[in-house]
C-alpha positions as CSV (number, residue, x, y, z in Angstrom):
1,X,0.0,0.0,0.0
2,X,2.9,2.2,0.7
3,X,4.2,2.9,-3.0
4,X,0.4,3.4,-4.2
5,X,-0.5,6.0,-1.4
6,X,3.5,7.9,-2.2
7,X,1.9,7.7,-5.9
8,X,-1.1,9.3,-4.9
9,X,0.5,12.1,-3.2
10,X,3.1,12.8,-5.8
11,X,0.2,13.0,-8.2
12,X,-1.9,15.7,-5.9
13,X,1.6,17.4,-5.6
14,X,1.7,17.3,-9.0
15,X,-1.7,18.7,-9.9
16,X,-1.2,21.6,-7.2
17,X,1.9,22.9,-9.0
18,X,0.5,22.7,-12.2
19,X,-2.8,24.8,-11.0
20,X,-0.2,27.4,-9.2
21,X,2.1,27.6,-12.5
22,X,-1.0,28.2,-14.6
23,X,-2.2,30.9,-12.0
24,X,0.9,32.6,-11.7
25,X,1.5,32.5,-15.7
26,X,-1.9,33.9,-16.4
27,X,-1.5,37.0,-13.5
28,X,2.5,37.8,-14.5
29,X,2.6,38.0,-18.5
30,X,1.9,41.4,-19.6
31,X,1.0,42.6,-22.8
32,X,-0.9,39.3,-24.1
33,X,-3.5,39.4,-26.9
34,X,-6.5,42.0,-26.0
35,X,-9.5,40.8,-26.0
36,X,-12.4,43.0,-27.5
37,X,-15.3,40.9,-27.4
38,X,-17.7,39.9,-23.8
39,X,-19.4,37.4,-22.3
40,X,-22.7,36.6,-20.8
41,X,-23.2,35.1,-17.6
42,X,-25.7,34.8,-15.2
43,X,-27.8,31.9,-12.9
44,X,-31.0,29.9,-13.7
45,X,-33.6,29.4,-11.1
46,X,-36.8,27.6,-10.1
47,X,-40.1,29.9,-8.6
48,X,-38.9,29.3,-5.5
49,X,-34.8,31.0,-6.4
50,X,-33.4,27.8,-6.1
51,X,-30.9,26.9,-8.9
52,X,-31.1,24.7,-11.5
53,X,-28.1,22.6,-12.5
54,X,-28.3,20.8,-16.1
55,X,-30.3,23.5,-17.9
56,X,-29.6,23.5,-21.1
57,X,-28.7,27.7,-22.1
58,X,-28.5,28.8,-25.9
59,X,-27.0,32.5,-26.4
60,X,-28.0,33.4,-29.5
61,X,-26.6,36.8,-31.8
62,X,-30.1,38.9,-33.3
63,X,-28.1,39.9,-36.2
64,X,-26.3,36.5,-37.6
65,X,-28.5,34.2,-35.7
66,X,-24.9,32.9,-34.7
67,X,-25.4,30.3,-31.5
68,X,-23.9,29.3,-28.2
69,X,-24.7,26.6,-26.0
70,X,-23.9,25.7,-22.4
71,X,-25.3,23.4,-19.2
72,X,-25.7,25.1,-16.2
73,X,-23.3,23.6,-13.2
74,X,-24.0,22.6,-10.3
75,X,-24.7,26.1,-8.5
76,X,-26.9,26.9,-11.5
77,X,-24.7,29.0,-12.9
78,X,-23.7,29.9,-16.7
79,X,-21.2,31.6,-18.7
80,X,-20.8,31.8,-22.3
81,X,-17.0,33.4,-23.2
82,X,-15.7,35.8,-26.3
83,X,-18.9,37.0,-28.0
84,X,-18.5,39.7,-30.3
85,X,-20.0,42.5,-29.6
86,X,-23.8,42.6,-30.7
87,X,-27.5,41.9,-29.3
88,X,-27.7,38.2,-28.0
89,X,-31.1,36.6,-26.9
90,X,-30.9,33.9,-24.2
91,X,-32.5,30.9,-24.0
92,X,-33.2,28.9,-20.8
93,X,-34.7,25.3,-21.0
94,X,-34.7,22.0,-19.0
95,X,-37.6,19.0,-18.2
96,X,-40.3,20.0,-16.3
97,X,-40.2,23.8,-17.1
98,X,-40.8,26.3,-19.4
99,X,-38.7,27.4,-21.7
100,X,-38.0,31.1,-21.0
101,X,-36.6,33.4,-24.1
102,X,-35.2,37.1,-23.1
103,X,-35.6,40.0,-25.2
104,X,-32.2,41.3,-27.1
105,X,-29.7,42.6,-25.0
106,X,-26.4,44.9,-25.9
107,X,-23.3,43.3,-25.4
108,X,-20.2,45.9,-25.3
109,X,-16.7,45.8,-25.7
110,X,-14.6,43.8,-22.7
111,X,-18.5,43.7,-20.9
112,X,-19.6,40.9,-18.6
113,X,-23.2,41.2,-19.2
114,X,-25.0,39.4,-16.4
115,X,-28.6,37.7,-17.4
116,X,-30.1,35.5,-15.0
117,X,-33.4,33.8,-15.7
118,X,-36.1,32.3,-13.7
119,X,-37.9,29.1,-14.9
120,X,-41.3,28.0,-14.2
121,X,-42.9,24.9,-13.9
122,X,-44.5,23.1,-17.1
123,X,-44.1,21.6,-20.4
124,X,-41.1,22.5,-22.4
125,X,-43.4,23.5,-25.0
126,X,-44.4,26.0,-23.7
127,X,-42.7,29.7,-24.0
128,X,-41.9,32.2,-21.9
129,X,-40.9,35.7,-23.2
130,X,-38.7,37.6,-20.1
131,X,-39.7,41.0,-21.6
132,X,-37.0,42.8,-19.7
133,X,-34.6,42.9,-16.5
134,X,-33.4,45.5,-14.3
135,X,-30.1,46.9,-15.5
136,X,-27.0,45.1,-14.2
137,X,-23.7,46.2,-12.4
138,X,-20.6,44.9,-13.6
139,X,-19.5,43.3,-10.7
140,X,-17.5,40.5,-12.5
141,X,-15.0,42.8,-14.7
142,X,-13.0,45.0,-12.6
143,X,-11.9,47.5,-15.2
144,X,-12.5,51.0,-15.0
145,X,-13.4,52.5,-18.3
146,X,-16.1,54.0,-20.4
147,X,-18.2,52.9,-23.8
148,X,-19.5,54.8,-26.8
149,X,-22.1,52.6,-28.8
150,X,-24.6,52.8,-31.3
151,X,-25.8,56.0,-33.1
152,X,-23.6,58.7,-30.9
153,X,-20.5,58.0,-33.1
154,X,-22.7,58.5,-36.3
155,X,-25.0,61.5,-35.5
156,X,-22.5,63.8,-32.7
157,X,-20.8,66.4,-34.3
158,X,-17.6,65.6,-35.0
159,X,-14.7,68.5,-36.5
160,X,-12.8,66.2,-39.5
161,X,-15.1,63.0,-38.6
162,X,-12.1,61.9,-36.0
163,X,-14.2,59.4,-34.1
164,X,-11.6,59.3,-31.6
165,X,-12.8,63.0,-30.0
166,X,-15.6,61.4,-28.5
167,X,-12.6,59.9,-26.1
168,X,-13.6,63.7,-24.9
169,X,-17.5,62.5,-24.0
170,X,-15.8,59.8,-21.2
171,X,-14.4,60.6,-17.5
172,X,-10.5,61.0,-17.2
173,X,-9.9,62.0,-20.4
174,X,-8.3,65.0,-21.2
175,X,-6.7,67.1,-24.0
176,X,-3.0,66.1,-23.6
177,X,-0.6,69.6,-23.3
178,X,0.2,71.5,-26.6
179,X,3.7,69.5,-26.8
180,X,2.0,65.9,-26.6
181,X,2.1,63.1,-29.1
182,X,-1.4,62.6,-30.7
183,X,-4.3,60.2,-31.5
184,X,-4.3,61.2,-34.7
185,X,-2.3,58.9,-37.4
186,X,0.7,61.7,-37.3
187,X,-0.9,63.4,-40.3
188,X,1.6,64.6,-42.8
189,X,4.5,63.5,-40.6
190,X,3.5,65.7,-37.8
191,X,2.1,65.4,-34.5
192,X,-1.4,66.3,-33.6
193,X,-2.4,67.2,-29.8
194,X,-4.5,64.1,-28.4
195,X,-5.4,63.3,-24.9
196,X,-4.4,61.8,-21.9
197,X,-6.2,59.0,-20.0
198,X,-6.5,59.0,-15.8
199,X,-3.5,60.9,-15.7
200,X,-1.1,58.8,-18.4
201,X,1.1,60.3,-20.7
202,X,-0.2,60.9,-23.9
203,X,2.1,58.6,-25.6
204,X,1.5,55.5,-23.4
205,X,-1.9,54.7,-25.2
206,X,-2.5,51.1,-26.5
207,X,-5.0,51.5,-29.4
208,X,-6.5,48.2,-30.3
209,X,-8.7,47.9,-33.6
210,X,-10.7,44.6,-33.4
211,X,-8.3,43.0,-30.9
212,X,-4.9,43.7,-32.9
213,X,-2.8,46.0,-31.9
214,X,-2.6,49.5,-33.6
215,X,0.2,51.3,-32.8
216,X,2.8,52.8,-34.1
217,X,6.5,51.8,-33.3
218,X,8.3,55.2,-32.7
219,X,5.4,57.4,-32.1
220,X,3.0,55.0,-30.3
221,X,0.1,56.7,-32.4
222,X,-2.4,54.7,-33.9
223,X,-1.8,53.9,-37.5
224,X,-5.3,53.0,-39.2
225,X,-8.1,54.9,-37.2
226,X,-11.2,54.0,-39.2
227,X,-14.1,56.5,-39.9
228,X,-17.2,57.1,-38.0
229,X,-19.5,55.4,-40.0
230,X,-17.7,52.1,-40.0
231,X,-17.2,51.6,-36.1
232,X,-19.3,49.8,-34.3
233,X,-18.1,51.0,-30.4
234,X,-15.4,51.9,-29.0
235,X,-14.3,51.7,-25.3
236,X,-11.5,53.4,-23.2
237,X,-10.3,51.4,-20.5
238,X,-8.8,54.0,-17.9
239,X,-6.9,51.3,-15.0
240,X,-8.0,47.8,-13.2
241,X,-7.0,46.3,-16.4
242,X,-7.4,42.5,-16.7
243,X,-5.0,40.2,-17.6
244,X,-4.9,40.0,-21.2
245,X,-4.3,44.4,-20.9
246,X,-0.9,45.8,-20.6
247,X,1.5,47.2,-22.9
248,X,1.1,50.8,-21.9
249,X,0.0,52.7,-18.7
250,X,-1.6,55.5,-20.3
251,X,-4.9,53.7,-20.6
252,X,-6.6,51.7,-23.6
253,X,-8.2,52.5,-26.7
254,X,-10.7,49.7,-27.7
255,X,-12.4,50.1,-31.3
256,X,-14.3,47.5,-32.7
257,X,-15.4,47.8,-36.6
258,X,-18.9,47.3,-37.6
259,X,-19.3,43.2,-38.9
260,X,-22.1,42.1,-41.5
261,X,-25.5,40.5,-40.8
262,X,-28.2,38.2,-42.3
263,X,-29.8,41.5,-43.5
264,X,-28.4,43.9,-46.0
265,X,-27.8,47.1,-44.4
266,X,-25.3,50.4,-45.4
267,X,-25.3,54.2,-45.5
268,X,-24.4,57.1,-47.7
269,X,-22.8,60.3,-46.3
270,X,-21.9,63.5,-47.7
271,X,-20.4,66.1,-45.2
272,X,-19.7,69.4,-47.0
273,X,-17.8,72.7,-45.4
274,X,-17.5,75.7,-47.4
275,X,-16.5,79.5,-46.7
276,X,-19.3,80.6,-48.8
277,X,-21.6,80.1,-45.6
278,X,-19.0,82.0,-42.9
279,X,-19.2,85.7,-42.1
280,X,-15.3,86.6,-42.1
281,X,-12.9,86.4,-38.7
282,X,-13.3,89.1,-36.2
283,X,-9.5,89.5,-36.2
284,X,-8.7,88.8,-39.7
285,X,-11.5,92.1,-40.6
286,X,-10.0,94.7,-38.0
287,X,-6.3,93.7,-39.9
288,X,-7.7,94.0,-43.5
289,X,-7.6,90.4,-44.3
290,X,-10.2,88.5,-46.2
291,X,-12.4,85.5,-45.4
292,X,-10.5,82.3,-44.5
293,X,-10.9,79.8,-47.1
294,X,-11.8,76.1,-46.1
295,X,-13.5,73.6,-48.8
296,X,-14.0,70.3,-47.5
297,X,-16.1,67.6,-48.9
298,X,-16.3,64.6,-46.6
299,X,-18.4,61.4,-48.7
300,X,-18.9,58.1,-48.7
301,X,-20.8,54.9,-47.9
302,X,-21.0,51.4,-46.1
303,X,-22.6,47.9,-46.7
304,X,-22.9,45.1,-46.0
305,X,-24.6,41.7,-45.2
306,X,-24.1,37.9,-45.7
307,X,-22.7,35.5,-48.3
308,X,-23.6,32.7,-46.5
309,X,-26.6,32.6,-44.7
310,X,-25.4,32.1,-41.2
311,X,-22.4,31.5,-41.5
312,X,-20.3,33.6,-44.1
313,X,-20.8,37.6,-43.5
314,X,-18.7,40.9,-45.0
315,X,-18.7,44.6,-44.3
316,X,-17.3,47.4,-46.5
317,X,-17.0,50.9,-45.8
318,X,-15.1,54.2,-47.8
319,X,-14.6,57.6,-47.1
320,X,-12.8,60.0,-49.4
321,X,-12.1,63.8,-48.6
322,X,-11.6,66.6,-50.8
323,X,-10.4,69.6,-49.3
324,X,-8.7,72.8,-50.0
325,X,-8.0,75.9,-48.0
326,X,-6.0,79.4,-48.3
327,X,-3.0,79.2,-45.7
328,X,-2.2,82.3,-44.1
329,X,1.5,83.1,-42.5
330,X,2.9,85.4,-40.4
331,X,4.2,89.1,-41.2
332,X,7.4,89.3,-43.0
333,X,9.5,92.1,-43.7
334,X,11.0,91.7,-47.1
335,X,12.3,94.1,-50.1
336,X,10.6,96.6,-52.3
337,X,12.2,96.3,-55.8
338,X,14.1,99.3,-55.2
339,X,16.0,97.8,-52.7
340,X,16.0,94.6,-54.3
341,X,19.0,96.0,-56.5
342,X,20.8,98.0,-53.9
343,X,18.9,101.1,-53.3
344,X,18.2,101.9,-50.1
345,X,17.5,105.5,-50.7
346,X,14.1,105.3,-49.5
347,X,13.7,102.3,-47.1
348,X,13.2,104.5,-44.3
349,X,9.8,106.7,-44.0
350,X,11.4,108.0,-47.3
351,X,14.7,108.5,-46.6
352,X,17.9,106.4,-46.9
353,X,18.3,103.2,-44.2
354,X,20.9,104.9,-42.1
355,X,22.3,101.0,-41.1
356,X,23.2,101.3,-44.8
357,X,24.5,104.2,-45.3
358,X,26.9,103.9,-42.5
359,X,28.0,100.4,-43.6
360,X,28.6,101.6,-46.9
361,X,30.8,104.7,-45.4
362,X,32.8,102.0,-43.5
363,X,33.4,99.9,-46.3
364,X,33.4,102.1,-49.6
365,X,34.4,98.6,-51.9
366,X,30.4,98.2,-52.1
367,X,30.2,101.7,-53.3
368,X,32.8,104.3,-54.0
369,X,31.2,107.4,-54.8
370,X,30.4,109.2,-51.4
371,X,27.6,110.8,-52.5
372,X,25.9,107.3,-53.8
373,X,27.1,105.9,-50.2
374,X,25.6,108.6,-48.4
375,X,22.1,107.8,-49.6
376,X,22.5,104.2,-49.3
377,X,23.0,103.3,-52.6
378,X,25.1,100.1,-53.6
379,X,27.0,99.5,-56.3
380,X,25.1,97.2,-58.3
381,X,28.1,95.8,-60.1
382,X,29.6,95.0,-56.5
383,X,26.4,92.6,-55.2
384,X,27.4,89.2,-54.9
385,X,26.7,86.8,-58.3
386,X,25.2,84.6,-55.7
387,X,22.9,86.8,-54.4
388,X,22.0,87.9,-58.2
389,X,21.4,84.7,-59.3
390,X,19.0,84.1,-56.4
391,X,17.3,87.8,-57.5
392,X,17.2,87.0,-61.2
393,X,15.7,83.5,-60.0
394,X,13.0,85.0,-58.3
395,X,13.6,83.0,-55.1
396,X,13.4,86.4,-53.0
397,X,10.1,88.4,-53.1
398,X,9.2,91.7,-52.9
399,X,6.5,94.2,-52.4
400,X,6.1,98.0,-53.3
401,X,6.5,98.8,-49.6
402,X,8.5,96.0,-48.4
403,X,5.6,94.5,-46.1
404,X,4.3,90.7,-46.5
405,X,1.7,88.6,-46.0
406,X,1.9,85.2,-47.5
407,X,-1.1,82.8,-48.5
408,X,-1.3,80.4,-50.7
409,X,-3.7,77.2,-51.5
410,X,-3.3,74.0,-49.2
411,X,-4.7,70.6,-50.2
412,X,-5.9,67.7,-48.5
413,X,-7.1,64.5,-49.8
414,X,-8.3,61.3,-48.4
415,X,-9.4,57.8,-49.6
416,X,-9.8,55.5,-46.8
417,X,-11.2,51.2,-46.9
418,X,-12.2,49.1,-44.6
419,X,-13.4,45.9,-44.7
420,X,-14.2,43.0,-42.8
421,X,-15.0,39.3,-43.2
422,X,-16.6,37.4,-40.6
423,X,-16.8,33.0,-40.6
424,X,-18.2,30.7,-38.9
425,X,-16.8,27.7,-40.0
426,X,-18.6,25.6,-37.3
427,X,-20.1,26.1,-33.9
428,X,-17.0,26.0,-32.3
429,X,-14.8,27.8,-34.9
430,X,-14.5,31.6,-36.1
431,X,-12.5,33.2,-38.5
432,X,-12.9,36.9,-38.7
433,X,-10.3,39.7,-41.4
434,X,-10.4,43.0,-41.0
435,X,-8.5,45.4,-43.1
436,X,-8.3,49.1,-43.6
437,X,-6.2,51.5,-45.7
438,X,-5.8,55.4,-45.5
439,X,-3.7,57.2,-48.3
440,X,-3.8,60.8,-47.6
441,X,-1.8,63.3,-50.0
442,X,-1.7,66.6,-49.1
443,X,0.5,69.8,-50.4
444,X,1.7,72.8,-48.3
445,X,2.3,76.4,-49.8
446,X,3.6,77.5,-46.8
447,X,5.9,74.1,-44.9
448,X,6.9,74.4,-41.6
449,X,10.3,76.6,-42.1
450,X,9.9,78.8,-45.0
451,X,8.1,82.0,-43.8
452,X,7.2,82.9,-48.1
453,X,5.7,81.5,-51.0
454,X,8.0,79.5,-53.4
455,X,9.1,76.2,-51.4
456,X,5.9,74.2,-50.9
457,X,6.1,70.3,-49.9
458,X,4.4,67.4,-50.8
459,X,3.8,64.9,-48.3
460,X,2.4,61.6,-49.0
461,X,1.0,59.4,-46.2
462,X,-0.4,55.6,-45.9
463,X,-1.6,53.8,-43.0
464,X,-2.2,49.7,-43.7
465,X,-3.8,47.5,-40.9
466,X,-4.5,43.9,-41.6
467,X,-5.8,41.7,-38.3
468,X,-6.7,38.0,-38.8
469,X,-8.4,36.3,-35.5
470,X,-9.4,32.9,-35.0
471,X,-11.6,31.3,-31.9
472,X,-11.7,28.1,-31.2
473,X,-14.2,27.1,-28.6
474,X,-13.2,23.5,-26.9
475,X,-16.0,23.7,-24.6
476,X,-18.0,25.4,-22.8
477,X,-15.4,26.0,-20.0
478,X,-12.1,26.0,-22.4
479,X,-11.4,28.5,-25.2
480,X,-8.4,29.9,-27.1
481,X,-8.2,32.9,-29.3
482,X,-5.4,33.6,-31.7
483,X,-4.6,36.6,-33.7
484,X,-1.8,37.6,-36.6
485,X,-1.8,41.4,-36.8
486,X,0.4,43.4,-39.4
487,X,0.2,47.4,-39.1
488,X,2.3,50.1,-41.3
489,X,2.8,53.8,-41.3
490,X,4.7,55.3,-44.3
491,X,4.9,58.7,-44.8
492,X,7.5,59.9,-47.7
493,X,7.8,64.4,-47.8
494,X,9.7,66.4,-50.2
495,X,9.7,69.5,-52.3
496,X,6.9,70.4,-54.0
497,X,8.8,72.1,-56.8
498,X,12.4,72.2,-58.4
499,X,13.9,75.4,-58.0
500,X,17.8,75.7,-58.9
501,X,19.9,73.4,-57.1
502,X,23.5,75.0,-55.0
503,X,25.2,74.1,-57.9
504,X,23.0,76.7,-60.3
505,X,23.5,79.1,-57.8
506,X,26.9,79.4,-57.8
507,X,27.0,77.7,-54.3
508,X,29.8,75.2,-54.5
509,X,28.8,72.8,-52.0
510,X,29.8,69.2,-51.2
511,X,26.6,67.7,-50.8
512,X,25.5,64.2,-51.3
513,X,21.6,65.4,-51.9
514,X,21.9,68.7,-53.4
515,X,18.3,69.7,-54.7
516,X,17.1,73.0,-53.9
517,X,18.5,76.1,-52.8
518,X,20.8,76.8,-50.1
519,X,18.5,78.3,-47.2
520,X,18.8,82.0,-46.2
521,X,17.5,83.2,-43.0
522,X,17.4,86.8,-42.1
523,X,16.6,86.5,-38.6
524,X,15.9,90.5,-38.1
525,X,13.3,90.1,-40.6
526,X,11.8,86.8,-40.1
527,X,12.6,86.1,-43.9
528,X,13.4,82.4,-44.7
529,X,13.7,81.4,-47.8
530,X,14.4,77.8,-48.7
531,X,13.2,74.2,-48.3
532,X,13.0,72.5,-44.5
533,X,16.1,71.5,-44.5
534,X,14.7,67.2,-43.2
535,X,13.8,67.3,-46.8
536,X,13.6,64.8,-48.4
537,X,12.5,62.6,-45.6
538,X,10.8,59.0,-45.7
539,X,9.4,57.0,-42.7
540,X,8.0,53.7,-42.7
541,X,6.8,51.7,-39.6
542,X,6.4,48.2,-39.4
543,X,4.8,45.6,-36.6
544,X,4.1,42.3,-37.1
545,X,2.4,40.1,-34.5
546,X,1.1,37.2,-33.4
547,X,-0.6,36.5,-30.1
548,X,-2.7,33.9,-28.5
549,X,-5.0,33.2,-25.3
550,X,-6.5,30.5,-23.6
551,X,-9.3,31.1,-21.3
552,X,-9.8,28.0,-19.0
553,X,-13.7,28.2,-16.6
554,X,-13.3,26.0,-13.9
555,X,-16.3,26.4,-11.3
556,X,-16.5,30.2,-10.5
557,X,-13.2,30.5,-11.9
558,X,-11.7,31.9,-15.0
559,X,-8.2,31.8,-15.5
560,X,-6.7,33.3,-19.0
561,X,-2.9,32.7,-20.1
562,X,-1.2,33.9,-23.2
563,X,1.6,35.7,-24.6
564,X,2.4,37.7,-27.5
565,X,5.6,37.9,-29.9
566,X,6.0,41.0,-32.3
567,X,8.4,41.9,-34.8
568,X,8.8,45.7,-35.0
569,X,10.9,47.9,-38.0
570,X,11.8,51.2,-38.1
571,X,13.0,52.2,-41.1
572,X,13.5,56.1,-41.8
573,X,15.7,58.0,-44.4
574,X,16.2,62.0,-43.1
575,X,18.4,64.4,-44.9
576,X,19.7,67.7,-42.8
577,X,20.4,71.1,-44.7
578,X,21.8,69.0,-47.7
579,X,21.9,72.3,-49.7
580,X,23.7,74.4,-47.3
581,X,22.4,76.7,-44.8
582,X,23.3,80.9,-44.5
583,X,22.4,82.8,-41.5
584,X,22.4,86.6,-41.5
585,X,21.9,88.2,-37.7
586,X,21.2,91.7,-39.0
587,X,22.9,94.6,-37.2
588,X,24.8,92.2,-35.0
């Protein structure tokens, strides 16, 4: 008896480390695959509140008539695990009672939605309809967050249809400070303000889109952000994160895209915004200006529905943008033509620039008759060939009284896809592909360093998201969800034009990119002329991923274990003042 009862206790040993190792694994991983669907649990009783074991309970989905079944255990309890998001009825049946059938319910992102049902005695033939139940409170999910559903993200108003400023609508979420990194899918290479969650940085946001992750690699931003009309919900999860949550601290970004149904459904939109319907700025009337000009045209559509009754669904959705506007910059003081070829005669409320006049007394090579010098006259023949190339070039403007205020035209286009197959191979396997795409060019009279007209950019930028997920239900108590995720940002800027190159110039540079004019910044007059000197720049930024869960119900338990293993790339070409750079500090 002695080796079978060392046996036995080896093997309960054995059993009790295995249960502690799975515990520990499934509370110390970090980052595993988020999950975005719910679950629906609850209890079945008789009349009397006593629970039923063995009842038979069917969850069923209103809009793909997609089904789960369970038995109740031993305490009468249920739970059904990772349903997408969606309306589910319940169905509660077992000998000797009635079967009871609730009216649909909304099940949200990362919700434990509690329905318990009470059976009465008779034929199973017979039907009951629970008409409705008092509102539950999560007491099962510990996660602190908030949910937008449903028609809010369609009919709010929403600046740029960005359905992520309705993070705005929830608690704890703020804008982030004017030097944060954004939500926004760093539009034309530049960052956006965005907001902060519960106190996080702005930059510590995990953004999920249908349980794959969405960020970025060196910005953290979210790459694809799909449009308004083609998300279903979205939910921000601000701390008490479950297991399968981590990643960042700054909180969670949950969006889940819309999926098809047994019934053909879609939408066509068309947003317009024109200055034709604006009175002008206050400001821009008391300085003479005239009406800001914005154009946008914001269209589009979705539908979808099923291929296979059932079992095969899809969903498709585009938006495309159309927008122009008038870009104004800030005051620069420049030349009048006059002085454009040396005379300064009259730069100064009509007289000569006395700054000129004395440099030209001190230093009578740029003008060797006194009386020329002493009205600030140079010597034409005695300006640089550089700087006359860059006059006869037009590169430098003017104006008849030397005063500027640049504007020029600004475009913006969009085309963004999404779309999204859903399978249901068999009752206990699901397949579902989402994809999006955004390609947004856009062109900039004025960039971000040259104060005038002359050295516009073009920027160029795509944002791919590809997520592949795949359930496979066991049992009732075991489940396992897998996903393959891909995400890329690519943004590619350079000049919009091809003005002379240093060489042209007569600036003899050793360059390895030479393509536009040397810049020239007159930092008395806020005059820069020339391209940004990161031009030309390209970024791309790659993840690939795979993850996988397994959730494991044993009694009122749940345990979930996973892990995740990504492949990130960062791959950016930046040039720096290629073409040379020339600063002038004025009278110092």
């Amino acid at each position: 008896m002695k080796p079978h009862a060392s046996s036995a206790l080896r093997s309960s040993a054995y059993r009790q480390l295995m249960q502690l190792a799975v515990v520990c694994l499934a509370a110390c991983l970090p980052a595993i695959c988020q999950n975005t669907n719910g679950r629906i649990i609850g209890i079945v009783t008789d009349p009397q509140g006593a629970a039923i074991a063995g009842a038979k309970v069917t969850v069923a989905n209103a809009g793909t008539n997609i089904q789960r079944t369970t038995l109740t255990d031993g305490t009468g309890s249920y739970q059904v695990l990772d349903l997408p998001i969606g309306r589910y009825v319940v169905t509660a049946e077992i000998k000797g009672f009635t079967k009871a059938v609730t009216q649909p319910q909304e099940l949200n992102i990362n919700q434990s939605l509690r329905v318990d049902i009470a059976l009465k005695v008779g034929a199973t033939t017979e039907v009951v309809q629970v008409q409705s139940q008092t509102s539950q409170v999560e007491t099962v999910n510990p996660t602190v967050g908030g949910t937008v559903t449903g028609r809010p993200i369609q009919d709010l108003p929403l600046n740029g249809r960005e359905v992520l400023d309705l993070a705005f609508t929830q608690p704890g979420v703020l804008p982030a400070p004017t030097n944060g990194f954004a939500y926004g899918s760093e539009k034309s290479g530049e960052f956006a303000e965005g907001f902060t969650v519960a106190g996080g940085r702005p930059d510590a946001v995990t953004y999920l889109l249908d349980g794959g992750l969405n960020n970025s690699v060196t910005s953290n931003n979210v790459v694809f952000d799909p449009n308004p009309d083609t998300v279903d919900e979205f939910r921000i999860l601000t701390n008490n994160y479950t297991a399968e949550y981590g990643r960042n601290a700054g909180g969670t970004v949950t969006v889940v895209t819309k999926s098809g149904t047994n019934d053909l459904h879609g939408s066509l939109f068309d947003y317009l915004r024109n200055d034709d319907f604006n009175a002008n700025d206050y400001f821009d009337k008391e300085l003479g200006l005239p009406r800001p000009v914005l154009k946008r045209n914001q269209f589009g559509g979705t539908f979808g529905g099923p291929i296979i009754k059932d079992r095969l669904f899809y969903f498709f959705g585009y938006q495309g943008q159309r927008q122009t506007s008038i870009t104004h910059g800030t005051a620069v003081t420049t030349y009048t033509p006059a002085e454009l070829q040396g005379n300064f005669s009259q730069a100064v409320s009509g007289a000569p620039d006395p700054n000129v006049v004395a440099y030209l007394q001190a230093h009578p090579y740029f003008q060797s008759n006194p009386a020329l010098a002493n009205q600030g006259i140079i010597d034409p023949t005695k300006i640089d060939p550089v700087a006359k190339a860059y006059i006869s070039a037009g590169l430098i403007p003017t104006t008849p009284n030397g005063q500027l205020f640049p504007e020029g035209r600004a475009v913006d286009n969009v085309n963004q896809y999404t779309g999204k197959l859903d399978f249901y191979a068999t009752p206990t396997d699901r397949l579902s592909l989402t994809v999006g795409s955004n390609q947004e060019p856009t062109v900039l009279p004025l960039q971000v360093f040259a104060t005038v007209l002359g050295f516009p950019s073009d920027t160029s930028t795509t944002n791919q998201f590809l997520n592949l997920a795949y359930t496979k239900t066991f049992s009732p108590s075991l489940l396992n969800e897998a996903h393959a995720t891909a995400n890329r940002y690519y943004n590619t800027s350079s000049a919009g034009s091809q003005p002379p190159d240093p060489a042209e110039l007569g600036v003899h540079i050793n360059s390895d990119l030479g393509f536009a004019p040397p810049i020239i910044q007159l930092l008395s007059s806020n005059l820069v002329i020339g391209f940004d000197p990161n031009l030309p720049r390209t970024k791309a930024d790659d993840t690939y991923g795979i993850s996988d869960t397994l959730t494991w119900t044993r009694g009122r338990h749940t345990i979930k274990t996973g892990g995740r293993f990504a492949i990130l790339q960062e791959n950016s070409v930046y040039a720096y003042a290629t073409n040379g750079w020339f600063f002038f500090y004025g009278a110092n």
